[in-house]
ROZADO-753712 format. One record per atom (N, C-alpha, C): atom name; residue number from 1; y, z, x. Coordinates in pm, 1 decimal, decimal comma, m for minus. Atoms other than C-alpha are relative to their C-alpha. Example, Ala and Ser with C-alpha at 12.3 -4.5 7.8 and 13.67 -1.06 7.14 Angstrom:
BEGIN
   atomo   num          Y          Z          X
       N     1     m119,0        0,0       89,0
      CA     1     m450,0      780,0     1230,0
       C     1      120,0        0,0       90,0
       N     2     m119,0       m6,0      m82,0
      CA     2     m106,0      714,0     1367,0
       C     2      109,0       73,0      m77,0
This chain:
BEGIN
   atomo   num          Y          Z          X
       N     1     m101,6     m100,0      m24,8
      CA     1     m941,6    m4948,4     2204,6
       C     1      112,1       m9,4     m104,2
       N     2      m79,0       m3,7      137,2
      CA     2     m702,3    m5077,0     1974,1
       C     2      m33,9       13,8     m149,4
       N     3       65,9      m29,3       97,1
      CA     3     m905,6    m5020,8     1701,0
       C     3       m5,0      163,6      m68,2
       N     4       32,4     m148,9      m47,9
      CA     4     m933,4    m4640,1     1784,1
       C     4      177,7       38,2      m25,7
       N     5     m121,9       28,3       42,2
      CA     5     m543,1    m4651,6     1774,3
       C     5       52,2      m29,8     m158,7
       N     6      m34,2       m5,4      117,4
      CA     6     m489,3    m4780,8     1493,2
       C     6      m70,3       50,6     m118,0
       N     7       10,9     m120,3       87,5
      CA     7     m710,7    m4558,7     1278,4
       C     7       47,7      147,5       m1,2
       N     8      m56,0     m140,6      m24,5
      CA     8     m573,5    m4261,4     1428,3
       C     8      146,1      m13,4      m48,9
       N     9     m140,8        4,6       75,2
      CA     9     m223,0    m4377,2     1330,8
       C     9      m10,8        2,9     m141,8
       N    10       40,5      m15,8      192,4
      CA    10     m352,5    m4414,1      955,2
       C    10      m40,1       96,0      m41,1
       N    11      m10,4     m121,5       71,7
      CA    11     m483,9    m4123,4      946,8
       C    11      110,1      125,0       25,6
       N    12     m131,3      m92,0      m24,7
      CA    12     m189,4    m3929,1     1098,1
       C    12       91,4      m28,0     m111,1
       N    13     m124,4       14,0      116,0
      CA    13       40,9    m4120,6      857,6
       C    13      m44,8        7,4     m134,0
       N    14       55,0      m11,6      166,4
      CA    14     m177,1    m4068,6      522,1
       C    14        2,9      130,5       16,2
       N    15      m12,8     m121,6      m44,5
      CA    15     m196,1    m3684,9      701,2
       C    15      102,7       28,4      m81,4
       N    16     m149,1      m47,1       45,4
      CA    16      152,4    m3655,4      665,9
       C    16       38,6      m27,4     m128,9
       N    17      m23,2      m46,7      113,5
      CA    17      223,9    m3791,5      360,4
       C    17      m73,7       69,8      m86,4
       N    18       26,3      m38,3      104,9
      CA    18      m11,6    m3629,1      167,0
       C    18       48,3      160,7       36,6
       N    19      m56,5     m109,3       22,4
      CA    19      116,1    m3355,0      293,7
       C    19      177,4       39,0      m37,8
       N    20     m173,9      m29,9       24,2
      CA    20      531,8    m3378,9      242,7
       C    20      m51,8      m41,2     m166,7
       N    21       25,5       30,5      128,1
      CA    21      392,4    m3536,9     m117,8
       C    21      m41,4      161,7      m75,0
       N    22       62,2     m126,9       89,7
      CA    22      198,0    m3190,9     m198,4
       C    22      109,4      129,7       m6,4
       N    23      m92,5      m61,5       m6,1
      CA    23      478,0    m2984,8      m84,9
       C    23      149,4      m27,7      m71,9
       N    24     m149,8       42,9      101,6
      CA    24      769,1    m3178,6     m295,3
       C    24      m71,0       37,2     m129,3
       N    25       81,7      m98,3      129,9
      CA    25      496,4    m3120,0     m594,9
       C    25       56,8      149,8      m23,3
       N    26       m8,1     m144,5       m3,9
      CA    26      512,7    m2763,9     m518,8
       C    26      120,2       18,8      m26,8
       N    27      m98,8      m48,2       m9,9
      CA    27      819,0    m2708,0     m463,9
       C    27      105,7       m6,6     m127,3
       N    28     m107,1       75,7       83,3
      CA    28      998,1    m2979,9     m721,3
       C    28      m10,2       12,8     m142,3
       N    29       53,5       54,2      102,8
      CA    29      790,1    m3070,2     m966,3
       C    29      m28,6      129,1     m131,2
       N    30       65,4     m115,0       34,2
      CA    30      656,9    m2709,1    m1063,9
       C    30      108,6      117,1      m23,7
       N    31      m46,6      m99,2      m16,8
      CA    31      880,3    m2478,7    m1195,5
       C    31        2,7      137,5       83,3
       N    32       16,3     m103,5      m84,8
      CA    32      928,9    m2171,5    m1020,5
       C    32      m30,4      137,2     m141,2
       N    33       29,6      m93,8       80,1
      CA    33      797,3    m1819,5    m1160,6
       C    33       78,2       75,4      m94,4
       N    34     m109,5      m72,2       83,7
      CA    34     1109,3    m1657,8    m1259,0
       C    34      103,1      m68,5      m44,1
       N    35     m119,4       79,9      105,9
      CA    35     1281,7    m1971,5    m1396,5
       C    35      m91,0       30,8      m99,7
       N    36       27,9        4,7      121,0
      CA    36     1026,9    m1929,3    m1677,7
       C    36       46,0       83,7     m124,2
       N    37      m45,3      m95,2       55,1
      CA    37     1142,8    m1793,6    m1959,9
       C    37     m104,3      114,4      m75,1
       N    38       80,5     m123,5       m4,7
      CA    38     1009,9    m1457,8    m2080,4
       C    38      m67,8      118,9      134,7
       N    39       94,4      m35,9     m141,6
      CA    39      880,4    m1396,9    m1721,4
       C    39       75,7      119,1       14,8
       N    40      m46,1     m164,5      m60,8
      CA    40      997,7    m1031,2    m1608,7
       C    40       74,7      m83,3      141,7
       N    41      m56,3       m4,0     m197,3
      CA    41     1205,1    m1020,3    m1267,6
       C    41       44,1      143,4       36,9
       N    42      m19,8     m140,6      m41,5
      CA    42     1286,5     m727,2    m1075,9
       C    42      110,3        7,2      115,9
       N    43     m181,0      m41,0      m75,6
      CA    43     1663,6     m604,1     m922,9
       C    43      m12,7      158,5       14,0
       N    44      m46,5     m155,2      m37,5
      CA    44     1716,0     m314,0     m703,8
       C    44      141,5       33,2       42,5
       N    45      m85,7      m85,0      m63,2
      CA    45     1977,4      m83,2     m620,9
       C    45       14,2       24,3       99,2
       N    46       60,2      m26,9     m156,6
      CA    46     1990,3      m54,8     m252,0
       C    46       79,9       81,7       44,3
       N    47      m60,6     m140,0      m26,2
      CA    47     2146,7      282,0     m126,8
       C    47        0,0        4,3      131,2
       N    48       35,5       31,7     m122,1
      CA    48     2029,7      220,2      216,9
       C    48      145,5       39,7       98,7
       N    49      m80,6        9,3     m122,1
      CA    49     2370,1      199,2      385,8
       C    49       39,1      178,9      m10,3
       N    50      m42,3     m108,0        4,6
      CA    50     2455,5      539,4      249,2
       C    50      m95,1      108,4       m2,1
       N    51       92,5      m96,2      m19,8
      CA    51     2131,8      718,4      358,8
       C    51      m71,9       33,0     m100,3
       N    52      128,2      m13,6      107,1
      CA    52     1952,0      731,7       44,6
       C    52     m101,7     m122,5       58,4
       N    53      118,3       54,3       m5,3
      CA    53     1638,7      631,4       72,2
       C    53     m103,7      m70,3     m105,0
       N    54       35,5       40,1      101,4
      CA    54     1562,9      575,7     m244,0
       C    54       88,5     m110,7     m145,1
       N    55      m77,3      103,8       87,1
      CA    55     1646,5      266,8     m462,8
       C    55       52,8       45,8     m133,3
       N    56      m32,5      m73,7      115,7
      CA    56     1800,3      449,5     m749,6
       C    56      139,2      m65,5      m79,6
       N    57      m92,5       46,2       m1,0
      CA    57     2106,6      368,3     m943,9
       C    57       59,4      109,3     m138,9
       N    58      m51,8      m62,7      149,4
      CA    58     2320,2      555,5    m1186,7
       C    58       23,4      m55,4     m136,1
       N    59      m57,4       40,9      138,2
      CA    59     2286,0      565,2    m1564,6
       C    59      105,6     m106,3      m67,2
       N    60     m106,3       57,7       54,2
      CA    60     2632,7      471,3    m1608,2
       C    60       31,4     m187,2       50,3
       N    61      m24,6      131,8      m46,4
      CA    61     2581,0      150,5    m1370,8
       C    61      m49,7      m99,4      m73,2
       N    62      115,3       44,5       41,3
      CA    62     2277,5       52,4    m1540,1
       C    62       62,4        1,3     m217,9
       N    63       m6,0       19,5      126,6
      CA    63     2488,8       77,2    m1910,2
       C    63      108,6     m123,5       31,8
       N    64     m128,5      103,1      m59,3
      CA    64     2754,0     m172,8    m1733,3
       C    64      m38,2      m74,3        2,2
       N    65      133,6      145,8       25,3
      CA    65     2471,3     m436,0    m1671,4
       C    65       20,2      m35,5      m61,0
       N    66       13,7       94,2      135,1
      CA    66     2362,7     m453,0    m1939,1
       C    66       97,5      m48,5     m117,3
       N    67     m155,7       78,2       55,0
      CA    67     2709,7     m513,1    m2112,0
       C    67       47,3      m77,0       24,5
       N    68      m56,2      120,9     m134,3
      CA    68     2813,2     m740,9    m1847,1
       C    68     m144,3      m63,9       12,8
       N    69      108,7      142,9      m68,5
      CA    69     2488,3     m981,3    m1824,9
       C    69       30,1      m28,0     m120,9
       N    70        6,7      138,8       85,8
      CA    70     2501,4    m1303,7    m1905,3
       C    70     m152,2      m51,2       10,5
       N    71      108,8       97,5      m47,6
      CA    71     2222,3    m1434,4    m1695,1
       C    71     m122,6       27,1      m14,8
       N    72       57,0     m101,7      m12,1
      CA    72     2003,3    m1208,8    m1818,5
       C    72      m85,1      m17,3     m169,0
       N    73       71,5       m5,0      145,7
      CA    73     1777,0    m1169,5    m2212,9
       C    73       69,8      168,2      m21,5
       N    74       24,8     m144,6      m30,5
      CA    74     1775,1     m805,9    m2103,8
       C    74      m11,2       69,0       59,5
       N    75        9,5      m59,1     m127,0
      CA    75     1818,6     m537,3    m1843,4
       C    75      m50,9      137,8      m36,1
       N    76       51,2     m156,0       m8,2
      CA    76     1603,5     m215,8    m1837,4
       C    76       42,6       81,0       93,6
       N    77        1,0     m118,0     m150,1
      CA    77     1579,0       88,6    m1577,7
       C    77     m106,2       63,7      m78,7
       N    78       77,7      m45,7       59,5
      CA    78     1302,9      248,6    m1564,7
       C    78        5,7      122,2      167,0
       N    79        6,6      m63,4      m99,7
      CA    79     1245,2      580,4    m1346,5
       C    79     m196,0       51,0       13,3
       N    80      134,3      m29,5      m19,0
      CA    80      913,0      709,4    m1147,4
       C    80      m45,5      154,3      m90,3
């Protein structure tokens, strides 16, 4: 009986860590997609409170951006 016990505790506790181990990997170790550089990212406009429905943004906001980023290479707009 104690035998039965104590493999089940070894494998619960090798369980676990290999799992908090694979998940600090993931998480830590591995950059994320849009820290890379070159990688695209994507920023909306959200209109929502004022009944548009559509994520849109004016010209003139979209020449302000891009004057005003820092954090940024480059800011497009692109319409459908």
């Amino acid at each position: 009986m104690s035998t039965v016990v104590a493999v089940l505790s070894l494998a619960v506790g090798v369980g676990a860590n290999a799992a908090l181990f694979s998940v600090g990997h993931a998480m830590l170790a591995r950059p994320l997609a849009l820290c890379r550089r070159g990688s695209p990212g994507h920023a909306a406009f959200d209109q929502s409170s004022h009944g548009v429905l559509w994520t849109t943004t004016a010209p003139a906001n979209l020449l302000d951006w891009q004057a005003q980023a820092t954090s940024f290479e480059a800011i497009a707009g692109y319409r459908w």
